[in-house]
Each structure stands twice: as C-alpha cells, then as structure tokens.
N, C-alpha and C positions, 0 to 999 in steps of 0.2 A: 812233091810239094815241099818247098822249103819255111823256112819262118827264122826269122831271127831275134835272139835274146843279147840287151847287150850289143859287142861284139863278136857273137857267136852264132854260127849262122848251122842250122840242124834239121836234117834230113827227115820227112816222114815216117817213124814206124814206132807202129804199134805192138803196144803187147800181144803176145798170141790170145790171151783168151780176151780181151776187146776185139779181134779183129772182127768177129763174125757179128758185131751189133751195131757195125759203121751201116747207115741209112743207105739205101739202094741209090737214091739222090746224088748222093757225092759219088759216085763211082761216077758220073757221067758229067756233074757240076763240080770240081773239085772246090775246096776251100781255099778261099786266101787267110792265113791263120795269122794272127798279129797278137804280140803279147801284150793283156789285160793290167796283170800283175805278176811280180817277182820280188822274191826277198831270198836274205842268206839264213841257212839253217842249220842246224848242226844233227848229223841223221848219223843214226844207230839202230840196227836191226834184230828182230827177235829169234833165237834161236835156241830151241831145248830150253823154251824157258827161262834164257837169259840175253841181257842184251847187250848185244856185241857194237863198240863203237868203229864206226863207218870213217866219218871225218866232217868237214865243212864244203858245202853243195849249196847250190842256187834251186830254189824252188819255184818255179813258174802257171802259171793258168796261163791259156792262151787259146782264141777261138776265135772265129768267122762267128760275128755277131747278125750279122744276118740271114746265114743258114743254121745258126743255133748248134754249131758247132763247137766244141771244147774241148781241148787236151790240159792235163796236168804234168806237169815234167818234173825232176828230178835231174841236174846235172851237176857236171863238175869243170868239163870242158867240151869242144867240138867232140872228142872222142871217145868220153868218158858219162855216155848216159844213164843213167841207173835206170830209171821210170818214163816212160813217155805210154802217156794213160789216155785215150780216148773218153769220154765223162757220160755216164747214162744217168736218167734218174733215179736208179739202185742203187749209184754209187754210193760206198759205207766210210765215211771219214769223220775220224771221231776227234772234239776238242775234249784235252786233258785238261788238268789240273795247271796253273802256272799261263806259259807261254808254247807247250806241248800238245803236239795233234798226233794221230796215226790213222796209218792205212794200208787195203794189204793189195797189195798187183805185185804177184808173184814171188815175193818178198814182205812182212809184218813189218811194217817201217814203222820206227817212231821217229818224229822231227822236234826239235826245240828251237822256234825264233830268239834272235836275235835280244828282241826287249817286245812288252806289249805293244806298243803299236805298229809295230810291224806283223805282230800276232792278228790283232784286231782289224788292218786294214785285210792282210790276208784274206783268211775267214770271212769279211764284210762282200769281198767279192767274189768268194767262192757260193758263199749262201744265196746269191742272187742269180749266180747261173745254175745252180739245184735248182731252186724257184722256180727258174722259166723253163726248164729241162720238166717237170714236175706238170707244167702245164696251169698254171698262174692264178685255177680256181681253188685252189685250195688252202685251206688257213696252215704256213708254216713257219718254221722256228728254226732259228740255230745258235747255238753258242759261242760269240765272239773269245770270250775269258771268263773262265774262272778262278780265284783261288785255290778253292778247296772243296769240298761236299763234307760241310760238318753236320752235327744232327740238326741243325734249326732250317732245312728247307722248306720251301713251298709246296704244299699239297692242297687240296681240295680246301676251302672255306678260309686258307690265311689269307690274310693282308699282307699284299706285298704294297711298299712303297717305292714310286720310280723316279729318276729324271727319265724323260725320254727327248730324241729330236723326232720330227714326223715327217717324209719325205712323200708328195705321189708318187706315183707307178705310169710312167707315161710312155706307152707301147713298151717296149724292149730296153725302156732306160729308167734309169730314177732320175726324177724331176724334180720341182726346188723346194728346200725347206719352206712347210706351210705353220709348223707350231714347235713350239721348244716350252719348255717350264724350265731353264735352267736358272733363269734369271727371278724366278717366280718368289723364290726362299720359301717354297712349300713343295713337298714332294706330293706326286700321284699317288693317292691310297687307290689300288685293285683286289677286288675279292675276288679270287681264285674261284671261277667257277669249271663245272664241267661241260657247260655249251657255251658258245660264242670268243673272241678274240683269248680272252681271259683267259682260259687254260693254257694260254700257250705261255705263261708263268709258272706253269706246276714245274716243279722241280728246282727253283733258282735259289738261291741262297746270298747274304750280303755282297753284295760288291761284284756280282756275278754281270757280264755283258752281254746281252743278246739280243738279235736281229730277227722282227717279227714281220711277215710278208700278211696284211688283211684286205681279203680278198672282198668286193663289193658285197656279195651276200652275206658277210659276217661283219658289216664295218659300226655299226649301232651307232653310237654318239660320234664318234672319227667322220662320222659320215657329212658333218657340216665343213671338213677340211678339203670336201673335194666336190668335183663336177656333180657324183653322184655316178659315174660311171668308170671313176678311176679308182686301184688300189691304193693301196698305203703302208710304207713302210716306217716300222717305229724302231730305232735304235734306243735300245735302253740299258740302265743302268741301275741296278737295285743296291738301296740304302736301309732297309731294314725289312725284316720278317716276321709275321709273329704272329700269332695267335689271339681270338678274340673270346671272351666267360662271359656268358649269361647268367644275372640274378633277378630275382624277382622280387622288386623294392614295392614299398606302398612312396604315391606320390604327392599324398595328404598325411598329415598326422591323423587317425580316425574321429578324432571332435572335428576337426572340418572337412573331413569327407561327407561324413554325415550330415554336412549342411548342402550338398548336389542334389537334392531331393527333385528341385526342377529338371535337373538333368531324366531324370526317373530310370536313375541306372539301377537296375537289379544284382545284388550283391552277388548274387550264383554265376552270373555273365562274368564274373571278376573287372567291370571298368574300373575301378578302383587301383588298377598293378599296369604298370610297366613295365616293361624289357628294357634292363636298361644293359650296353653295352659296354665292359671294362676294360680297356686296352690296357696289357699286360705293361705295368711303369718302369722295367728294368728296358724297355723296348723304344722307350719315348727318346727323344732327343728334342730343345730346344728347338731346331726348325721344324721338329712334326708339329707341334702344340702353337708356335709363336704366329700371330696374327700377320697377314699377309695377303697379296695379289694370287689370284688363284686363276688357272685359264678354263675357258668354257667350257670344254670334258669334264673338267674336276668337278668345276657346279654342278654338271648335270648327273653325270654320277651320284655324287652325295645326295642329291634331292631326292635320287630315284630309291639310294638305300635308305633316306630318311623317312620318306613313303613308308614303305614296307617296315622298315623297324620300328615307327613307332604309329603304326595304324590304329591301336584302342586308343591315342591321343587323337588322334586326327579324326577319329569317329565322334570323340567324346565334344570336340570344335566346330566339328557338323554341327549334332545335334542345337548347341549353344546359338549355333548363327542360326540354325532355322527359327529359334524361340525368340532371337532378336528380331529376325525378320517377318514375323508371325504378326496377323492381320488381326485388330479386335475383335471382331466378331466370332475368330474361331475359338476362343475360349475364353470359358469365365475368368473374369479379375485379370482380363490380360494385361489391360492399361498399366493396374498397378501392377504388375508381374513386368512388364516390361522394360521399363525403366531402369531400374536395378540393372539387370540383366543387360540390356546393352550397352552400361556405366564398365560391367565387368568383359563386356566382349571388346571396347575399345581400350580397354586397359592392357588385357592379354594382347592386341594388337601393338601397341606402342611397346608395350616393351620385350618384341619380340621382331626385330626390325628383318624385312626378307635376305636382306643383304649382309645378314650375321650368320654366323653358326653358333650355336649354343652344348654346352657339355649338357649330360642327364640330371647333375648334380644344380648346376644353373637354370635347367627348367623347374625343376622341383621347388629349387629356393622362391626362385622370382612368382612361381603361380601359389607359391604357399603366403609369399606377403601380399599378393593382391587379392586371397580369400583371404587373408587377415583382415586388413583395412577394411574389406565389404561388409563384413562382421562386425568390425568396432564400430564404424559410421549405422550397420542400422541398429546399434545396438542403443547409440546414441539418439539417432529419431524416434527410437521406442521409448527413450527416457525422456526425452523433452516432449510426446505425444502426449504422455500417463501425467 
C-alpha cells in the first residue's frame, strides 16, 4: 500500500509494536490512505534524560476516512522515515507548552512546529480522528496550545471565560459553523463543573486553545445549535480565569427591612441576606463588564445561574406577586393592602427590565430606593390623613 506526501511517495510499514492492532478488515480490504495534514517540525529525541537534536522532518496524519483508518508519520525523505505509526484510541500524544507536542513509538519524540498555527491546525485534526477512533459518544477534549501552566488554572467551580466557534459533527465530518461570540465583545462565562460539557475546561489557563467534541447526550443549552441528533464541536479560546467569593450582605438597611412585614418573612429563615457574588477585580477587564450583544447560550446560562444564585430573592418575588395577585376575599384589609403592594411589584418590575443584567450592588441600590419612596409617599398619606 502506497500514499503519498508531497512529492514523496512511502511504502506501508508499520511499527512493530502497532502491527498486531491493524483490524482483521484491512488485511482483506486494504486502505487507500491519503494525507489529512502535514507540517514541518523540528524533532529531537529523549535520551537518559536529555534531549538529543534530530534535525528538520515533515510530520504527517494520514488515513482512509472511510475505513477509519490512520497513520502518523515522521519523515525526512523517501528513505529516511523515522515514525510511521498506525493510530488506535490509546494512542498517548501530549501538547506542550508553546508550539511543542510529544510521543513515544519506539523512540520519546519531542516535536516543535514551525509557529502556532501550524501547531493549532495540526492538533485540530489530530483531535478529531481520537474523537472518531474513541467512538464519538463520549464528551472529549484536547489541547490545541498552550503557553504555559502557571498557578491560575481552571479547577472545579472557576469561571473561565471563552471565545469559542461552534461547528456540528455531521457523520465522519465537521459541518458548518453554527455560532461564534467572536464578534459579540463579550466573552462566554463557564463555571467549571464536575458533570456535563463544562468540565472539559478544568485544567485551561489564559490564552489556552482547545478543541471540545459534545456528544448529544451532554449537549444541554448547545443543544439549540443542532438537529438534536448531531454533535458539536467547540474550538475555544480562554481570556481569563478566576475565581468567585461569597459574602453574605444584608439587602435592606434594617429600618426598611423591617417594613416587609407583609412579606411575613421570619427572621430565623434569614430572607433578609443574599449571596452576593464578587468577581475577583484584578480579573475584570473592560470587555468582561462593558455592555454588549450576548448569544443565546450566554443568556441561557446566566439565567439559569441566576436562578440558583439568587433563589431567597426570587422566593422573596414570589411571595410579593402572590399578594398582588391575591383575591379579596382571601384576606382581611386586602383591598387596602393591595394597592400599595402592587404600586411596589410594578415598580420592581420596571426597573428591572428582562433583557438587563444587573450587578448585586445594583439590585440592592435600585430595591432600597423603591422601599424608600413607598415609605416617604405613605408616610406622607399618613400626614395629610391625621
């Protein structure tokens, strides 16, 4: 079986220890094998610990896409092959620091492209025949580029922030761009969790590149970008890291908490405290904070962490609309109890528009002057009453 790179035309063979994990298939359907991708690299090998420079060599992928076949080669010339690797899903090939990868068939190679993107395009197409090699249900990751692994990575609970592009998965190929934020001037906040798409961020740090395979059964919000039966591929790029503090503010001054009485919040429940969330300010940058177009994920996202982070608010807005919406006869003085009350649930409403986000600081201000004002005005009908 031949293939050729180039002008270079290279004979079948494989490492000895790949030979014995070629599929029984190809012994009787040979591959027609055509090259994927190829870049130049500058390859140096590890020995005793140190590493010995090789020279300049052409690095190739190349496989029968339709028998799901893959080799990785290593040359120099027709004569002069270093690596010609048959590819299984075990296969161990690690992106370094820089524009640097390694791998070991028979020899600890280390390789350094050329410049990033050649790095990037690399790696892009290497991760996508892991992917299908891998078997295409399962949520995976890989490292296009990093700089560095300093101490501010991603673990469990940060916020990383992304561009990403978003690509389907359409049988054995990627399909066409369906979503981008590049142009958005807002990055993707993701909170690193330990189930679903999101963890395939632990570990990333600034400026870090990587190529996320989500599989339909993990696709959650992503899931509006496709059929419903296709994957999705996210290339991404992270622009900050960091971490998030919880303190536990009062969101009344206590003279007008103490005027929620209709709420009939029980002090020991604590309705009175929010969680409010600090995003570390050495981490901000101008486009995290400045007002902007956001795409569909991001809203949905945020609403759903907004949900959850500030649920004693959102219980406490229940209650409020039930009282507005409460029928005379189910309680005394409703009439006059009512009034009021839903003076203050469309005030909360207007200035609190759906299609805002609001800082913690902002909600607290804004509902402390419209318990103000409720305050003054009936303070005022008590005195022109008397």
């Amino acid at each position: 079986m031949d293939f050729t790179i180039g002008n270079e035309s290279f004979k079948h063979q494989n490492d000895s220890n790949q030979q014995n994990r070629r599929p029984k298939s190809l012994a009787t359907n040979p591959p027609t094998v055509a090259t994927i991708v190829a870049k130049a690299v500058t390859v140096s090998k590890l020995e005793n610990n140190e590493l010995i420079a090789v020279g300049k060599y052409g690095f190739a992928l190349a496989g029968d896409v339709k028998l799901n076949y893959y080799q990785l080669l290593l040359y120099g010339s027709k004569s002069s092959v270093l690596v010609n690797l048959v590819l299984s899903k075990d296969f161990n090939y690690n992106v370094n620091e820089n524009n640097t990868v390694r791998f070991t068939s028979n020899e600890n190679w280390h390789l350094e492209f050329s410049n990033t993107n050649d790095a990037v395009d690399f790696n892009s197409h290497l991760a996508f025949v892991l992917w299908k090699l891998n078997g295409f249900k399962e949520l995976f990751w890989f490292d296009l580029y990093y700089p560095s692994r300093d101490d501010n990575v991603a673990t469990y609970s940060s916020i990383v922030e992304i561009i990403y592009v978003a690509h389907t998965v359409q049988g054995k190929t990627i399909g066409p761009e369906v979503s981008n934020n590049i142009d958005d001037n807002r990055y993707l906040k993701v909170n690193v969790n330990q189930e679903g798409w999101e963890r395939s961020l632990l570990g990333v740090n600034e400026n870090t590149k990587r190529i996320v395979y989500i599989p339909v059964a993990e696709m959650g919000a992503w899931k509006i970008l496709t059929n419903g039966r296709q994957c999705l591929c996210l290339t991404v790029t992270v622009k900050n890291v960091y971490e998030i503090k919880e303190e536990v503010i009062h969101d009344f001054p206590e003279s007008i908490s103490q005027s929620q009485e209709p709420l009939k919040s029980d002090p020991k429940n604590d309705s009175t405290l929010i969680k409010k969330k600090e995003i570390v300010e050495d981490k901000l940058t101008v486009e995290t904070v400045a007002p902007s177009r956001v795409s569909i994920e991001s809203l949905y996202e945020e609403f759903e962490k907004l949900k959850i982070d500030n649920i004693k608010t959102n219980e406490r807005l229940t209650k409020l609309e039930a009282l507005v919406n409460e029928k005379p006869n189910e309680k005394e003085n409703s009439n006059e109890f009512k009034k009021p009350m839903k003076t203050l649930y469309k005030s909360i409403v207007r200035e609190f528009p759906v299609d805002q986000t609001f800082s913690g600081s902002e909600i607290q201000t804004k509902i402390q002057n419209i318990f103000y004002n409720m305050l003054m005005c009936s303070n005022q009908s008590h005195s022109k009453n008397d």
